[in-house]
Each structure stands twice: as structure tokens, then as C-alpha cells.
ZADO-1210 file (C-alpha; in nm, 4 decimals, padded with zeros to 6 digits):
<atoms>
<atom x="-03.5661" y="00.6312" z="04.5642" code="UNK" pos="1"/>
<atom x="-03.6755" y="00.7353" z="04.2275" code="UNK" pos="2"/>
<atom x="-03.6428" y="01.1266" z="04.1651" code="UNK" pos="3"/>
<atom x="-03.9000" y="01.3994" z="04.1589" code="UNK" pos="4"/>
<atom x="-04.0774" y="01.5113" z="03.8842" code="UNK" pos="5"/>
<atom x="-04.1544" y="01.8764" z="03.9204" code="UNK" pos="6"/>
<atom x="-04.3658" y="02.1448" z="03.7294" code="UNK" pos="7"/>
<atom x="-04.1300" y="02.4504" z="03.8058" code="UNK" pos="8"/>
<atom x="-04.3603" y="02.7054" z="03.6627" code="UNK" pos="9"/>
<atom x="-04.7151" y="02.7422" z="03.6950" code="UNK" pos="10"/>
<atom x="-04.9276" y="03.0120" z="03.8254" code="UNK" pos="11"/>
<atom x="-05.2782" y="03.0461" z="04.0231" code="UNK" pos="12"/>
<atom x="-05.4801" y="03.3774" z="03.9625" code="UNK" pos="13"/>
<atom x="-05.8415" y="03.5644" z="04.0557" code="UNK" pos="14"/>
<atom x="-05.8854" y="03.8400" z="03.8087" code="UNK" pos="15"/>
<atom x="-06.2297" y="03.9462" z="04.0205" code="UNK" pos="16"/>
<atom x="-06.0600" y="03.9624" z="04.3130" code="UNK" pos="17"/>
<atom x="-05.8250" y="04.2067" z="04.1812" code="UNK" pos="18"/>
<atom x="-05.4529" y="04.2738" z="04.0527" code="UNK" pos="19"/>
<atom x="-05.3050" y="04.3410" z="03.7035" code="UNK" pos="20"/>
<atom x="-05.4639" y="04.0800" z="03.4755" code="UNK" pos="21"/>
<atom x="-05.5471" y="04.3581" z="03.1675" code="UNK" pos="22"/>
<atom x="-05.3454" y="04.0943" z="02.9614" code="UNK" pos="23"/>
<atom x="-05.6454" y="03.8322" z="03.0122" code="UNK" pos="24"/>
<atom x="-05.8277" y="03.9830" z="02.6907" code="UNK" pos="25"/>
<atom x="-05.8312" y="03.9096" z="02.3142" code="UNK" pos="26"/>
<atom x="-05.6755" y="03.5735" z="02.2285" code="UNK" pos="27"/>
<atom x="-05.6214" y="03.5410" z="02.6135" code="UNK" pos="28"/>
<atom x="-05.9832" y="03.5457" z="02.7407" code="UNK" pos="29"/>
<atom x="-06.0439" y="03.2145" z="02.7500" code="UNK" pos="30"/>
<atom x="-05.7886" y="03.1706" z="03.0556" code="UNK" pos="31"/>
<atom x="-05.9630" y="03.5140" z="03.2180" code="UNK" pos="32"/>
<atom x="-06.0900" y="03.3198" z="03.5316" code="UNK" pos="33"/>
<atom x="-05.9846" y="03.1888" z="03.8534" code="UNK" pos="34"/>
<atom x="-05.7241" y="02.9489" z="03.8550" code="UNK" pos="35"/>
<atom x="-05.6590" y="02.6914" z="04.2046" code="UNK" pos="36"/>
<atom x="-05.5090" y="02.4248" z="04.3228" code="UNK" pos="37"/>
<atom x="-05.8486" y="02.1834" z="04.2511" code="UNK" pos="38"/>
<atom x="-05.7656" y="02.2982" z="03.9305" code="UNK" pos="39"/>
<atom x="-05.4375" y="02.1901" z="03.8077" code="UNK" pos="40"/>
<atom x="-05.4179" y="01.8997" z="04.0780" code="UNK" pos="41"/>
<atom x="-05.6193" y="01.6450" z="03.8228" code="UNK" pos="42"/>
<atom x="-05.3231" y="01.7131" z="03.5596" code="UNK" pos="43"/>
<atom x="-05.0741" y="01.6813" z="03.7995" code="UNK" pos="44"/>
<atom x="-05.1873" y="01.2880" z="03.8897" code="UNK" pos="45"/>
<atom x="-05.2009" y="01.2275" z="03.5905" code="UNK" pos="46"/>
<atom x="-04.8692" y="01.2912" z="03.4238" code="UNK" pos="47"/>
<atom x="-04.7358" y="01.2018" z="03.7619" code="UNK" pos="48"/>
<atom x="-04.6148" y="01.5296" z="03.8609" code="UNK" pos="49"/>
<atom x="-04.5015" y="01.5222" z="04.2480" code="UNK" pos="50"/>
<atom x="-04.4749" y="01.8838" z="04.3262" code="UNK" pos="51"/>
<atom x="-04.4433" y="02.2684" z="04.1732" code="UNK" pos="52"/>
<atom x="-04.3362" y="02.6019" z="04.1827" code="UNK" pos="53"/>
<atom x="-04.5854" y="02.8650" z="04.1790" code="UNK" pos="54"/>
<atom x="-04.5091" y="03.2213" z="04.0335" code="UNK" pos="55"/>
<atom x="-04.5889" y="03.5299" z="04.0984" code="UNK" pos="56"/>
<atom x="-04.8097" y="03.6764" z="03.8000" code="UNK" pos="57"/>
<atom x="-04.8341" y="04.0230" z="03.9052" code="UNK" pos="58"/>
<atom x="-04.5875" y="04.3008" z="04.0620" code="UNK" pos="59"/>
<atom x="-04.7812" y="04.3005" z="04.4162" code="UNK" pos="60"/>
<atom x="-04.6184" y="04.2084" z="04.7993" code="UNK" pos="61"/>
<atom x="-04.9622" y="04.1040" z="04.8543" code="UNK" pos="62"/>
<atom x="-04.9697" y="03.8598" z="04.6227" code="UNK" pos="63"/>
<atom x="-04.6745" y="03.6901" z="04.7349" code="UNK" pos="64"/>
<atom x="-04.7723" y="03.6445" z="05.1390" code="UNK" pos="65"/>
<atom x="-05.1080" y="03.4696" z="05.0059" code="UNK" pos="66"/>
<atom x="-04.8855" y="03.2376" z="04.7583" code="UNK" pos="67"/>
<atom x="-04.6692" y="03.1331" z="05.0564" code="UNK" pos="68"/>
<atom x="-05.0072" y="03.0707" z="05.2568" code="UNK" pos="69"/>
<atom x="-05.1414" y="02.8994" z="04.9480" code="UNK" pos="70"/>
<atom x="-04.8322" y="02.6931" z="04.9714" code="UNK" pos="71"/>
<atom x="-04.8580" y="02.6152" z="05.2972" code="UNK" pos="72"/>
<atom x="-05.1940" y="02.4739" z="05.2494" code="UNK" pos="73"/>
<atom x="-05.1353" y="02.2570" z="04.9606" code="UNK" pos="74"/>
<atom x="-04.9702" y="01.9430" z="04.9697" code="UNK" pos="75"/>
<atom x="-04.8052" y="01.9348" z="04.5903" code="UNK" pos="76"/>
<atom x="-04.6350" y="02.3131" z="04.5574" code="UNK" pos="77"/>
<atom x="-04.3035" y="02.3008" z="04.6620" code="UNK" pos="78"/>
<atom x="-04.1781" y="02.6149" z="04.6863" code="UNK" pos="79"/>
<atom x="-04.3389" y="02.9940" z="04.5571" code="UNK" pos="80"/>
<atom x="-04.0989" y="03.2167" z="04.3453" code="UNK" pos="81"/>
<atom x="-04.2885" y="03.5533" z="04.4659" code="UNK" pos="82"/>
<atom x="-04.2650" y="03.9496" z="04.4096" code="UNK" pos="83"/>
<atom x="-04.0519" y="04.1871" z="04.5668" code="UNK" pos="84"/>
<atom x="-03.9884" y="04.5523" z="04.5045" code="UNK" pos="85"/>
<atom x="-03.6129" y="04.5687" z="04.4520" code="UNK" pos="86"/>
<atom x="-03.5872" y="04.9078" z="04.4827" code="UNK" pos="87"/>
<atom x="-03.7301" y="04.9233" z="04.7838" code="UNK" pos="88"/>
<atom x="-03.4385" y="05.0856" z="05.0403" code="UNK" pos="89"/>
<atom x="-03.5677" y="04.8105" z="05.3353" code="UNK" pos="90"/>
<atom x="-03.5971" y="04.5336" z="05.0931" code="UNK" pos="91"/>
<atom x="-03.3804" y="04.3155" z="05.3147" code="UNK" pos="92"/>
<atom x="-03.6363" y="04.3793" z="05.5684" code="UNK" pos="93"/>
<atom x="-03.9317" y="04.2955" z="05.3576" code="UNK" pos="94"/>
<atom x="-03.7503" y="03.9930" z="05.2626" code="UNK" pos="95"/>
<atom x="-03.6925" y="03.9212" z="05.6308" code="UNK" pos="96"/>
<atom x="-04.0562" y="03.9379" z="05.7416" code="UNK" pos="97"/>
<atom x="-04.1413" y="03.6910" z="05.4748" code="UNK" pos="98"/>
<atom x="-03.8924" y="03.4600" z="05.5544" code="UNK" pos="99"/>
<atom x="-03.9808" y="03.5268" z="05.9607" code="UNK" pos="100"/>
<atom x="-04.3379" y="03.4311" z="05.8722" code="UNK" pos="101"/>
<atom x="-04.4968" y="03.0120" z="05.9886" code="UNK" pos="102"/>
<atom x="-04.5140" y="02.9894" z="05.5482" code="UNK" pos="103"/>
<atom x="-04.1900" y="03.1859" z="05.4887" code="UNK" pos="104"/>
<atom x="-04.0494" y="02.8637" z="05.3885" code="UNK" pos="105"/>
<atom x="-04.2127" y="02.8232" z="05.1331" code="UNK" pos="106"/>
<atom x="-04.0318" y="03.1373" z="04.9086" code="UNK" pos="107"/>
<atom x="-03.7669" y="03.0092" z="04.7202" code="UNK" pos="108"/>
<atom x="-03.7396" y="03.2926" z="04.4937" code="UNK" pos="109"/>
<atom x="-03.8028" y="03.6032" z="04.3785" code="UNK" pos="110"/>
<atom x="-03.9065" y="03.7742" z="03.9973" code="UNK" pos="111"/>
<atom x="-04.0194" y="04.1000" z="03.8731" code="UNK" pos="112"/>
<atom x="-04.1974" y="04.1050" z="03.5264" code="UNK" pos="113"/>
<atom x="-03.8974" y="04.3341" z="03.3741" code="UNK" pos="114"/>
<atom x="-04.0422" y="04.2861" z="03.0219" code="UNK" pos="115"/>
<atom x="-04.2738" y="04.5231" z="03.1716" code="UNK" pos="116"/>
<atom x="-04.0379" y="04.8249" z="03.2254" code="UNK" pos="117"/>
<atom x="-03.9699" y="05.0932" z="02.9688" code="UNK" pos="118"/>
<atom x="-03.6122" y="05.0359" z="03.0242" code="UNK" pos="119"/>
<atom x="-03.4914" y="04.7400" z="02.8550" code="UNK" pos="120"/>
<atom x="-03.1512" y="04.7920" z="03.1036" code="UNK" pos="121"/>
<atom x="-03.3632" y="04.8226" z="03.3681" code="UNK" pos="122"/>
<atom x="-03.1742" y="04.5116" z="03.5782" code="UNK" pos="123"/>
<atom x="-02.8771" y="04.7558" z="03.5657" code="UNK" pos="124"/>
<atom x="-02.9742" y="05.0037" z="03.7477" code="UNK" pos="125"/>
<atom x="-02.8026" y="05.0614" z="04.0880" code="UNK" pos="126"/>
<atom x="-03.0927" y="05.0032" z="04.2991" code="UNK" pos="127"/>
<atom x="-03.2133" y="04.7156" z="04.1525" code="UNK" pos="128"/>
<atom x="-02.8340" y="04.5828" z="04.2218" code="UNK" pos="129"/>
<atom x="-02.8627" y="04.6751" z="04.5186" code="UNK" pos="130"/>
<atom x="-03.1803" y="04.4501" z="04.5881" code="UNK" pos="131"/>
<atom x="-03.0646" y="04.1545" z="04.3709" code="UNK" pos="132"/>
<atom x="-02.8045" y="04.1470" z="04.6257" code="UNK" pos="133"/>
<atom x="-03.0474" y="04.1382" z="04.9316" code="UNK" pos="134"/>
<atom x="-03.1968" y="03.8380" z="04.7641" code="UNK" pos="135"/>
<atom x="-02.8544" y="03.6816" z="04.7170" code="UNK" pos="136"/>
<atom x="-02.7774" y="03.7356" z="05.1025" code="UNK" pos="137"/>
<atom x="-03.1458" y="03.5734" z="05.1602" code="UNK" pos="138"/>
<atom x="-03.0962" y="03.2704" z="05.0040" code="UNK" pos="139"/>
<atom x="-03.3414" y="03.2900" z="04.7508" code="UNK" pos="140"/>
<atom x="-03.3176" y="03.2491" z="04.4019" code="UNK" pos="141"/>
<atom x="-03.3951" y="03.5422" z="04.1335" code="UNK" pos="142"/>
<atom x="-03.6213" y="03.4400" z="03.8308" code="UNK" pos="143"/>
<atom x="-03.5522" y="03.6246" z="03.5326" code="UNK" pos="144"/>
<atom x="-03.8268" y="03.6864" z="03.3029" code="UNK" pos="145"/>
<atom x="-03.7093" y="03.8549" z="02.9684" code="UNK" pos="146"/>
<atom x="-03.8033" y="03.8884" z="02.6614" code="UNK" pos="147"/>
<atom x="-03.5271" y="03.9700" z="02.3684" code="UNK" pos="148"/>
<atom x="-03.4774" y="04.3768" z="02.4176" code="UNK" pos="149"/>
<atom x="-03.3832" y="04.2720" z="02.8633" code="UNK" pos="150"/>
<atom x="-03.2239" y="03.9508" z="02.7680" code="UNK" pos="151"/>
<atom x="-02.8703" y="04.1472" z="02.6978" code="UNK" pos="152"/>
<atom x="-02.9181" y="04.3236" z="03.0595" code="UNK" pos="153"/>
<atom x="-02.9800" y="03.9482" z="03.2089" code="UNK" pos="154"/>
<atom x="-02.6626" y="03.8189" z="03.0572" code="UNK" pos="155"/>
<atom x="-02.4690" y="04.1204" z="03.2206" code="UNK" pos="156"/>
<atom x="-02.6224" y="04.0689" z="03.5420" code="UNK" pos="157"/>
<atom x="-02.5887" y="03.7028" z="03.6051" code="UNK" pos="158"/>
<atom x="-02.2050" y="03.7712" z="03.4960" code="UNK" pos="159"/>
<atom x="-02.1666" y="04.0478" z="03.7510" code="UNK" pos="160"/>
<atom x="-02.3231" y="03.8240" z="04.0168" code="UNK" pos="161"/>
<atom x="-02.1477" y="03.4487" z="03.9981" code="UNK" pos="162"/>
<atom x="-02.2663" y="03.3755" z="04.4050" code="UNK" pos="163"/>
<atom x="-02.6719" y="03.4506" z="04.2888" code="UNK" pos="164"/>
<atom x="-02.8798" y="03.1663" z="04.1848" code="UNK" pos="165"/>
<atom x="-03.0465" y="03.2361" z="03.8685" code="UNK" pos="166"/>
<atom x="-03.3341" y="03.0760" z="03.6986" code="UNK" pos="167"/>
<atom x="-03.4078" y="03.1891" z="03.3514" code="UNK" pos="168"/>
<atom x="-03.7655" y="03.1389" z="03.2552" code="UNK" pos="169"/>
<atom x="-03.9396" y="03.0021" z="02.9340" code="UNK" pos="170"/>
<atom x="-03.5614" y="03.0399" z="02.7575" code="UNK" pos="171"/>
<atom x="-03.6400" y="03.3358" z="02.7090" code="UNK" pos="172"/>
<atom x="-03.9400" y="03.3806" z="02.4724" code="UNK" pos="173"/>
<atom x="-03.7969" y="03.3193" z="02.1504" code="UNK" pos="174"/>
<atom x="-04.0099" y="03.4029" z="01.8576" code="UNK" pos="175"/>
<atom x="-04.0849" y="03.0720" z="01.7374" code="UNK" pos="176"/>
<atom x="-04.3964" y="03.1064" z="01.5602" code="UNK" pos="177"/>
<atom x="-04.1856" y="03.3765" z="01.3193" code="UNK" pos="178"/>
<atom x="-03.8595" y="03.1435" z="01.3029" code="UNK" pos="179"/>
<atom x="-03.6687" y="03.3957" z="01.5359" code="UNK" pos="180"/>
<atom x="-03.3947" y="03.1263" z="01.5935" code="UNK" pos="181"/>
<atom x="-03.0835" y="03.2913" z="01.5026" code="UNK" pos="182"/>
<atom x="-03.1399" y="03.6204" z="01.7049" code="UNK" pos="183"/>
<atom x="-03.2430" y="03.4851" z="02.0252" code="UNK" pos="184"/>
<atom x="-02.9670" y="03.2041" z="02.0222" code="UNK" pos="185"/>
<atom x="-02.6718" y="03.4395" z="01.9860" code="UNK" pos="186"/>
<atom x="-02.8190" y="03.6683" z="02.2938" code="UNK" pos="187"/>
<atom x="-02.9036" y="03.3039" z="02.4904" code="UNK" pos="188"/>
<atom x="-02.4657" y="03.2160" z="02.3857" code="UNK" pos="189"/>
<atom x="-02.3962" y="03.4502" z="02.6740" code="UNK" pos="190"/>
<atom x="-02.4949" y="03.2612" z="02.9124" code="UNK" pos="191"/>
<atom x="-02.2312" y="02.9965" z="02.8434" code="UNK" pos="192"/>
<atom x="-02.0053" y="03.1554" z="03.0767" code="UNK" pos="193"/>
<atom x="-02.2497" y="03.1887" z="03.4096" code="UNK" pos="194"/>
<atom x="-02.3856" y="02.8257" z="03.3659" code="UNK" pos="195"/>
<atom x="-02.2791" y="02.7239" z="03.7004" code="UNK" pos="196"/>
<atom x="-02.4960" y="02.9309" z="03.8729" code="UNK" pos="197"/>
<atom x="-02.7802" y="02.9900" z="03.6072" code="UNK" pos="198"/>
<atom x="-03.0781" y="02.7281" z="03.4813" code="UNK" pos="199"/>
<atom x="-03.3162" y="02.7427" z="03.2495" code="UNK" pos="200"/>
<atom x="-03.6777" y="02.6770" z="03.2399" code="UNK" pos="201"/>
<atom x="-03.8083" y="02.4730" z="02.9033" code="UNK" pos="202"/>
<atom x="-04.1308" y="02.6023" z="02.9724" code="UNK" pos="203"/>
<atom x="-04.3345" y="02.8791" z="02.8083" code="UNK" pos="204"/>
<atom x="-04.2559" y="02.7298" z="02.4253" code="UNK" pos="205"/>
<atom x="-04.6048" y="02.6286" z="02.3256" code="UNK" pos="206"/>
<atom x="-04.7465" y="03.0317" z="02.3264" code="UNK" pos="207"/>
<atom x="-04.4430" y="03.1596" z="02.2013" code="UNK" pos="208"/>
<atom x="-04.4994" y="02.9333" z="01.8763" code="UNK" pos="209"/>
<atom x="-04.8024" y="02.9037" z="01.6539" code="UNK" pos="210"/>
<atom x="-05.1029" y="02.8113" z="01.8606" code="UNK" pos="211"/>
<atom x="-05.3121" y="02.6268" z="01.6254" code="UNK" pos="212"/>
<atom x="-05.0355" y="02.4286" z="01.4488" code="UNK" pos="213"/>
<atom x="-04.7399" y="02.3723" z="01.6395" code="UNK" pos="214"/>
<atom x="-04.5733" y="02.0384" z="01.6698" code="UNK" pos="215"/>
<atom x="-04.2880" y="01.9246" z="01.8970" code="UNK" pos="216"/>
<atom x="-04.0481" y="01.9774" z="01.6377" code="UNK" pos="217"/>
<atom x="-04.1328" y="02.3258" z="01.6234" code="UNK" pos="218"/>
<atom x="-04.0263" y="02.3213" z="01.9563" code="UNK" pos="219"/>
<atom x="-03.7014" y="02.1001" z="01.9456" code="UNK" pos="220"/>
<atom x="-03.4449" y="02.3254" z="01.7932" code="UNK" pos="221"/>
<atom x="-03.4858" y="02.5306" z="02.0988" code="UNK" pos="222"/>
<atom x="-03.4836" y="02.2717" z="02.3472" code="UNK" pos="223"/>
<atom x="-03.1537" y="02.1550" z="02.1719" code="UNK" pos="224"/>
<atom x="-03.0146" y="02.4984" z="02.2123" code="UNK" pos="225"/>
<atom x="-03.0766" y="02.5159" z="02.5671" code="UNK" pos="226"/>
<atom x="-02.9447" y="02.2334" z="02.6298" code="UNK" pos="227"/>
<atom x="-02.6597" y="02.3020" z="02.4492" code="UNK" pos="228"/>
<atom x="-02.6032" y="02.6204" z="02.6532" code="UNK" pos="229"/>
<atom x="-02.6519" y="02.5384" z="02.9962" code="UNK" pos="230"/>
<atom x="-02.6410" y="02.1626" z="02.9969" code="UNK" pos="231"/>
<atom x="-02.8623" y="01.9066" z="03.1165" code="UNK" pos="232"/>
<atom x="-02.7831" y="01.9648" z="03.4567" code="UNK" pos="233"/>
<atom x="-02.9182" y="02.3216" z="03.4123" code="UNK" pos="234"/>
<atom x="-03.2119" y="02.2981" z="03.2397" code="UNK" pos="235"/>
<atom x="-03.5839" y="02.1886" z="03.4117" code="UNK" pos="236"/>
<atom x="-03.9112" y="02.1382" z="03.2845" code="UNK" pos="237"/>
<atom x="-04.2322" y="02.3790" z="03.3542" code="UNK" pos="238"/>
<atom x="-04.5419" y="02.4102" z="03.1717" code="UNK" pos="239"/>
<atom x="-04.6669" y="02.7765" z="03.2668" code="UNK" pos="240"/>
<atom x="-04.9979" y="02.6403" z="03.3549" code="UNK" pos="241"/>
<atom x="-05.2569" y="02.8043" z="03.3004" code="UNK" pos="242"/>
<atom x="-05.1405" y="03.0220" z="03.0127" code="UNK" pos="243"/>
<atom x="-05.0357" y="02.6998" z="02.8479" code="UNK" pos="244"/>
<atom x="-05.3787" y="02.6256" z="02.7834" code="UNK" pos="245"/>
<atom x="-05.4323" y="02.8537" z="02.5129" code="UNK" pos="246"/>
<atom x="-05.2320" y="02.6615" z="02.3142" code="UNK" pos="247"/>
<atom x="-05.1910" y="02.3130" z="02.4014" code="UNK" pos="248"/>
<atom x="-05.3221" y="02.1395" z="02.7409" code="UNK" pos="249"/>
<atom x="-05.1405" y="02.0056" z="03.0362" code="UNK" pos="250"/>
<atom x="-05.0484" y="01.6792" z="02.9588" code="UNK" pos="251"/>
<atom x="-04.9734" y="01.7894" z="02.5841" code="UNK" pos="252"/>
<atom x="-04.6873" y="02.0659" z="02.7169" code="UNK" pos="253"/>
<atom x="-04.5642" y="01.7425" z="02.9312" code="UNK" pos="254"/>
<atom x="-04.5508" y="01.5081" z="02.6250" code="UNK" pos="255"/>
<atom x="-04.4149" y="01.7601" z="02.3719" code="UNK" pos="256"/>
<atom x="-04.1119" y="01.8280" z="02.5859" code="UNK" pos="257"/>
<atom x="-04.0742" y="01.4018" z="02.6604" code="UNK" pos="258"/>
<atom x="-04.0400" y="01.3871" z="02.2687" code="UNK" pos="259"/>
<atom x="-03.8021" y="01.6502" z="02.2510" code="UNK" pos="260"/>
<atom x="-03.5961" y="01.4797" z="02.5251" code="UNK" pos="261"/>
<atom x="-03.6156" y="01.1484" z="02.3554" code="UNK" pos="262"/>
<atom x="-03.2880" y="01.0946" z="02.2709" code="UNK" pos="263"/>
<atom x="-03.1546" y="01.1387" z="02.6325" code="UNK" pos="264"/>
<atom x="-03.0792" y="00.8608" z="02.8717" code="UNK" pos="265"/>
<atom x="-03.3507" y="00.8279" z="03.1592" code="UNK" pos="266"/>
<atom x="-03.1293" y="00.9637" z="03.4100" code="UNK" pos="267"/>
<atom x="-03.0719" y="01.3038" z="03.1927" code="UNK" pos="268"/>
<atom x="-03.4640" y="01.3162" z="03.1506" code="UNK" pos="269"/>
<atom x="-03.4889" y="01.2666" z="03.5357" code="UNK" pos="270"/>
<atom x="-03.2386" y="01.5707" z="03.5704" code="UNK" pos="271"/>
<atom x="-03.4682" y="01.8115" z="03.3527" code="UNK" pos="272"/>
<atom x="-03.8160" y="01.6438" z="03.5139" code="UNK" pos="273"/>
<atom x="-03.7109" y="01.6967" z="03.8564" code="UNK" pos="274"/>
<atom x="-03.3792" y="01.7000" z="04.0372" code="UNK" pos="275"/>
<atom x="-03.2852" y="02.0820" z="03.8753" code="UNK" pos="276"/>
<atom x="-03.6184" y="02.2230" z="03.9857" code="UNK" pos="277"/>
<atom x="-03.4525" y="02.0952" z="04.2981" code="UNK" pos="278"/>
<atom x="-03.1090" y="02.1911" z="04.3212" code="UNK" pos="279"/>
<atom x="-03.1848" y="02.5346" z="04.1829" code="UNK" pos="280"/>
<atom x="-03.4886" y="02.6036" z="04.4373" code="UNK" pos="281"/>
<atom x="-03.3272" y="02.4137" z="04.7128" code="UNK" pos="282"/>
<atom x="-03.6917" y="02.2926" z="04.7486" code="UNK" pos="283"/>
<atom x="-03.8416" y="02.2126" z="05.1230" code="UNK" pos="284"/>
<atom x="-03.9429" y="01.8713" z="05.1339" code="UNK" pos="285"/>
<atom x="-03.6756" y="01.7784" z="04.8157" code="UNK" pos="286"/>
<atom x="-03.4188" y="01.8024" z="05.0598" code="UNK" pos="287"/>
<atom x="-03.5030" y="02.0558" z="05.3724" code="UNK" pos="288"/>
<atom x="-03.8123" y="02.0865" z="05.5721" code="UNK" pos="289"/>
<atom x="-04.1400" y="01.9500" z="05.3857" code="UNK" pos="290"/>
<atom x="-04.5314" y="01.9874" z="05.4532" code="UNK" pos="291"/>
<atom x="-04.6126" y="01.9042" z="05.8025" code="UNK" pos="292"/>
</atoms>
């Protein structure tokens, strides 16, 4: 049986029917409108894409029961990496009721948009432990979302917890569009240690370099880098549909990444298409329990 190609990063959104989407303005406001499966599902056939992982896009509970509903309802998502407050003192119970729920298994993961928080150490702080660890006992994976000032605090925290899952996304946001190379990879060096229990998403590269111009070999120093650090057994591919689109479309973010991977033998390319996505997410249907 041939493996799995999986998008392990893409979102769906509403902005009218509320939530935190101020970001959809400026340079962004050709992606401020509703995003759903009818819309990404032509892409997916036709860079033959089997399944995804949709992502929270906003700090809201809310959000993440109607992504494990939306998952439940659509044949290609695989699994939904959704929002939970960490600091909450019942937070094992919040995560319980999820899980308890006819779509709770559908949440493979969890993420909070850190890069948000005035605190750059704000993974450190006790509470937040103290939820990362009510994750951990869940079973669910914890997405970390940083950009450089939180990626120090990520490092720290995926070192003081070798028995979570991590999944790093869109390495991290380097600054490629301003050749920020050397700072981010000596920060993304620290993960060399924790690679056994964190991956890495090569996703999130084409808006992080120039949007007009960029090429794959823009991109490919990076990619090297990553793979580098974690490995290829580490490392899986997701486009960050729709905010992609801004700079490149679907099957553009799926090619670039192909030519950046061309030296690799199928089977490695296979690993990064597909089979992380699924060893990191423990995926249902991948593995466990499917779509009915």
C-alpha cells in the first residue's frame, strides 16, 4: 500500500461570523473571506493530497468543538490540532469533554498562538506547564507556533518535556525575505537534542519570504536546515492554506517544496509527504479509527 500524502497545516475561517481575524487587512485582505472544505478540496485532488490537519486560527474553545464537527463531516481532514486555554485550572477536564464528545476523535492536538503574548517566555510559566502536561497525559500532541523572540522558550520546553509530542510549525518563521538565516538556524540547533519527540512542519515558507519574487531556492537553504536538524523522519509537509495564497497558490507551495526535496530518494519524500504527519498525529484512519 502506497503511503499517505498529507497537508498537515491548513486552516478554514468565517471572519463575518466572528473571532479574531483583525490580521485579515492590508496585504492580507485578499484572503479576508470564508474559507471551507469546497474550497481547498479541488487543490487537494489535484496534487493528490489524501487527507489534512486543520488548525486552529484563533485562541477560542469554540472554535475548536466546530473544527472537530467540521472534521467529522468531511471525508479528507484527518485529524484537528485545536485551542485550549492552558491555564485553565480544569483544563484536563476541558480536554476530557472534547475527547468524551461522538467527534472527539478527531483532536490530535493542541496550539496557542504564543507569538501573540507579551511574554516572549510565556511557555515557561508554571501554569502553562502545568497544562502542557494535561495535554501530554491526553494523548494529544502540542503545536508550537513561534516566531524568533518564543523560539528560545520552545527549545527549553520540549527539553524539559522528552514524553510530549511536539510539532513545530512553519520552522519557525525565519525571516527569509531579509536573509535572516544565520539567527534563526542557531536558535532552530537546539532542537538537535529533543528530535525524538519533536517534528517540524516545512510549511509557512512562501509568506515568510518575498511574495512577489520568491523562488524555491529561496526556500531551500531552510528546508536543508531542517532537515538537517530533525531528520527526515521528523520533518512533514503543510502548505498553511489559505494564507499561502497571498503568495503563491496551492499546487505552487506543493511543487516548491517537491523541488527542494529533489535530491531525496522516493521513500524519504514519502516520509515528509505523509507518513510523519502520521506518526506525529497518530492520525484516525492512518492507523486508528477512520471516517465512518
Amino acid at each position: 500500500m502506497s503511503s499517505p500524502r498529507i497537508d498537515a497545516h491548513h486552516h478554514f475561517w468565517n471572519p463575518a461570523a466572528g473571532g479574531d481575524y483583525a490580521w485579515l487587512s492590508g496585504p492580507f485582505a485578499p484572503i479576508n473571506r470564508p474559507f471551507a472544505p469546497a474550497d481547498l478540496r479541488p487543490a487537494l485532488e489535484a496534487c493528490g493530497i489524501d487527507g489534512t490537519v486543520l488548525v486552529q486560527t484563533w485562541n477560542d474553545l469554540g472554535e475548536t468543538w466546530d473544527f472537530i464537527r467540521t472534521a467529522a463531516a468531511t471525508d479528507f481532514v484527518a485529524g484537528v490540532v485545536g485551542w485550549i486555554d492552558l491555564t485553565d485550572p480544569d483544563v484536563a477536564a476541558t480536554i476530557a469533554s472534547l475527547k468524551s464528545a461522538p467527534e472527539g476523535k478527531w483532536l490530535v492536538g493542541v496550539r496557542h498562538l504564543i507569538q501573540t503574548e507579551a511574554d516572549p517566555n510565556w511557555l515557561l510559566r508554571a501554569d502553562v506547564r502545568r497544562g502542557l502536561l494535561a495535554v501530554g497525559a491526553a494523548g494529544l500532541v502540542y503545536d508550537l507556533v513561534p516566531n524568533l523572540p518564543q523560539l528560545s522558550s520552545c527549545v527549553a520546553t520540549a527539553a524539559a518535556l522528552p514524553d510530549q509530542r511536539f510539532v513545530l510549525d512553519h520552522i519557525a518563521k525565519p525571516e527569509i525575505r531579509n536573509g535572516g538565516f544565520k539567527e534563526w538556524a542557531a536558535l532552530m540547533r537546539g532542537f538537535r537534542a529533543e528530535r525524538s519527540h519533536v517534528w517540524c512542519k516545512l510549511s509557512g515558507m512562501v509568506t515568510e519570504a518575498n511574495w512577489q519574487s520568491w523562488t524555491p531556492q529561496d526556500l531551500k537553504p531552510y528546508v536543508l536546515e531542517v532537515l538537517d536538524i530533525f531528520g527526515v523522519d521528523r520533518c512533514m509537509f503543510g502548505t498553511d492554506w489559505p494564507v499561502c495564497l497571498v503568495a503563491a497558490s496551492y499546487p505552487r507551495v506543493v511543487e516548491a517544496l517537491e523541488e527542494c526535496l529533489v535530491d531525496l530518494s522516493a521513500d524519504e519524500r514519502a516520509q515528509i509527504f505523509g507518513r510523519s504527519a502520521v506518526e506525529a498525529y497518530r492520525l484516525p484512519g492512518y492507523g486508528g479509527a477512520g471516517h465512518d
